[in-house]
C-alpha positions, 0 to 999 in steps of 0.5 A, spaced: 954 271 885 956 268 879 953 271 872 954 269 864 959 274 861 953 276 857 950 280 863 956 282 864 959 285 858 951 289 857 953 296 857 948 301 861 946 304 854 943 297 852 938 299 859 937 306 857 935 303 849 930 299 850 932 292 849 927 288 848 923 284 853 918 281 849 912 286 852 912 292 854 912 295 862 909 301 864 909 304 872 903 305 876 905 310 883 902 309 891 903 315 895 908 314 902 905 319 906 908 323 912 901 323 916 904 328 922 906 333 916 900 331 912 904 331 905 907 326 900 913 324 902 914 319 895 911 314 891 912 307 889 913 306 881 911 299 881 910 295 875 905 294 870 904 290 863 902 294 857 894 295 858 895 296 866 896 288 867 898 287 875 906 285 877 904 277 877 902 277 869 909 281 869 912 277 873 910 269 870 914 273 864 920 273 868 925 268 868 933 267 869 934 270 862 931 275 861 931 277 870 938 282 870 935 285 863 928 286 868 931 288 873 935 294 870 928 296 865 924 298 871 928 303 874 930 305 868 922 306 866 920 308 873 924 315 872 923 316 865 915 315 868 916 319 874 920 325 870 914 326 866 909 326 871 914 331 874 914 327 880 917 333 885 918 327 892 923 321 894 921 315 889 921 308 891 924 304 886 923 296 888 931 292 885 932 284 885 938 283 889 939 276 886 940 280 878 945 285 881 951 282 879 956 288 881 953 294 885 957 299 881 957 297 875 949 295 875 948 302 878 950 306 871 944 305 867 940 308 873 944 314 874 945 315 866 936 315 866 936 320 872 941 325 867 937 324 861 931 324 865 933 330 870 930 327 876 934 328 882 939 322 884 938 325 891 931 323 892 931 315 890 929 309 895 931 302 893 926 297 895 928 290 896 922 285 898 923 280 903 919 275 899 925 275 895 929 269 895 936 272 897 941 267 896 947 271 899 947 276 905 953 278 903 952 281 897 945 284 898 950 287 905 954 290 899 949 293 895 946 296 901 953 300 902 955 301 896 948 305 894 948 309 900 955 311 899 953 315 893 947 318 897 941 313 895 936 311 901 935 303 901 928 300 903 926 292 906 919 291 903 914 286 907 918 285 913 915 280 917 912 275 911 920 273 909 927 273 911 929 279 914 930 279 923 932 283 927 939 280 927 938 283 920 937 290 920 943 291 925 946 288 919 942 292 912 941 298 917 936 300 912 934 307 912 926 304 911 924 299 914 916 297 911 912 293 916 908 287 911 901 289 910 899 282 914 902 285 920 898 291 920 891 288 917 886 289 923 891 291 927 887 295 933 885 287 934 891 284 935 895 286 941 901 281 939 902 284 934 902 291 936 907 288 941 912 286 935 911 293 931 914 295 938 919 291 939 921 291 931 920 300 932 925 299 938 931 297 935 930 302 928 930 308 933 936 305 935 939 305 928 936 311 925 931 306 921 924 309 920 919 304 920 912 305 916 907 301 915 903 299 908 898 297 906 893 301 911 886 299 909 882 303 915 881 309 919 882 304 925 889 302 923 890 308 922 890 310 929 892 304 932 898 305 927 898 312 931 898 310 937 904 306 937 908 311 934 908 310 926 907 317 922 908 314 915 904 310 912 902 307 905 896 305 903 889 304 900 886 308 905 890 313 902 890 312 895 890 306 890 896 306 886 895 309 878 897 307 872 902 314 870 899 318 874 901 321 881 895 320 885 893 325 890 892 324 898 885 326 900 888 329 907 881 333 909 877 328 908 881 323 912 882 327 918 874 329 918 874 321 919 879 321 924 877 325 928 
C-alpha cells in the first residue's frame, strides 16, 4: 500500500504527544467475559467523542488526512485510559488496516505507550472490523504476523457482516474470532444460523482460533449460544460499555436468571 512521505516520516513521539485531531477522544470499555470461569477476561476500548459522543460522530471526522494520525491516536489513548483505570485483563484495541503503512514501524507508538504507561504488551488484542474496507489481503496477512511475532493477540470483529470467510481464517488465523451480533440476534429462533456458528466453530477449533459471540442481549442467547459450545461473550446482557470507567459483570445475578 502507497502512503504520503508525510505519514511516513511521523515519528511515534508525534502519537504519544498529542497532535491534533481537532477534537478530543475518549475511551468507553465493554467486558469480554469467560462464562465457564465467570470472570472478565478483557475490555473493549472504544472510542469516543469529547463528551462521550458514540464512534459515528467520531468517525464522519475522519477522513484520509488525518486516518493514519486517527489510527495511531486510539491505541495510544486506549492504553494510557486502561493504565489509569488499572485495567489488570487483555484489552482490546480496534486498528484500520487500510492506515498501517508498515507494521514494524506503526507498531512503535503503541509499544512506547505501554512503556510509559506500564500496561503489559503481553495482554493487547488487535481487532480488525470486518465492516472495514480491506484494499489488500496481503497486507492485512503481513500485520496479522508481524503482531503476533512480537506476542500480540489479533482479532477479526463482526464476522458474518463484511469480508471475511472461511477461506480467510486459514489465511489470518486470528487468535479470536467475534461472530457479529446480526448472527447472534435471536439466535435460539433461528436454526440456520446456529448451523453457521457450528461450521464457523468447526474450522476455528482446528486452527486454535476461539470464537466469541458479541452482542448477546438475553438470557436465551446466552444459553442457546452455551449450548453450542461458545463460553466467551460480549455484551449488553452483561455490561454496557462505560466512558473511562472499567464496567463490572453481575455474574450472580446472571446465573440466578439462568438457572
Amino acid at each position: 500500500m502507497d502512503f504520503p512521505d508525510s505519514i511516513k516520516q511521523q515519528t511515534c513521539m508525534d502519537c504519544l504527544s498529542g497532535q491534533s485531531l481537532g477534537f478530543e477522544i475518549r475511551m468507553a470499555f465493554q467486558p469480554i467475559v469467560d462464562w465457564d470461569k465467570r470472570r472478565v477476561i478483557s475490555y473493549e476500548a472504544l472510542v469516543r467523542g469529547p463528551e462521550g459522543e458514540g464512534a459515528g460522530w467520531v468517525f464522519e471526522r475522519i477522513n484520509e488526512d488525518n486516518r493514519y494520525y486517527f489510527d495511531q491516536a486510539c491505541r495510544v489513548k486506549a492504553i494510557e485510559t486502561a493504565a489509569r483505570l488499572g485495567c489488570d485483563t487483555y484489552l482490546n484495541i480496534n486498528f484500520l488496516p487500510n492506515a498501517v503503512y508498515n507494521p514494524e514501524t506503526c507498531i512503535k507508538a503503541t509499544i512506547e505507550a505501554a512503556d510509559l504507561y506500564h500496561f503489559d504488551m503481553t495482554k493487547l488484542v488487535f481487532e480488525v472490523t470486518e465492516s472495514e474496507q480491506i484494499l489488500d489481503k496481503d497486507h492485512l496477512q503481513d500485520i496479522f504476523s508481524s503482531y503476533a511475532k512480537r506476542g500480540f493477540k489479533t482479532a477479526i470483529d463482526d464476522y458474518g457482516s463484511g469480508f471475511a470467510r472461511l477461506d480467510w481464517l486459514t489465511d489470518l488465523r486470528p487468535d479470536i474470532l467475534k461472530l457479529d451480533m446480526a448472527l447472534v440476534r435471536d439466535i435460539e429462533q433461528h436454526p440456520a444460523k446456529q448451523d453457521v456458528i457450528v461450521e464457523v466453530m468447526q474450522q476455528c477449533h482446528l486452527q486454535g482460533t476461539q470464537v466469541l459471540a458479541e452482542g448477546v442481549e438475553t438470557k436465551e442467547e446466552l444459553k442457546c449460544l452455551r449450548g453450542l459450545g461458545l463460553n466467551l461473550f460480549q455484551g449488553y446482557y452483561f455490561a454496557k460499555p462505560e466512558l473511562e470507567a472499567l464496567a463490572a459483570v453481575p455474574f450472580e445475578k446472571l446465573l440466578a436468571e439462568c438457572d
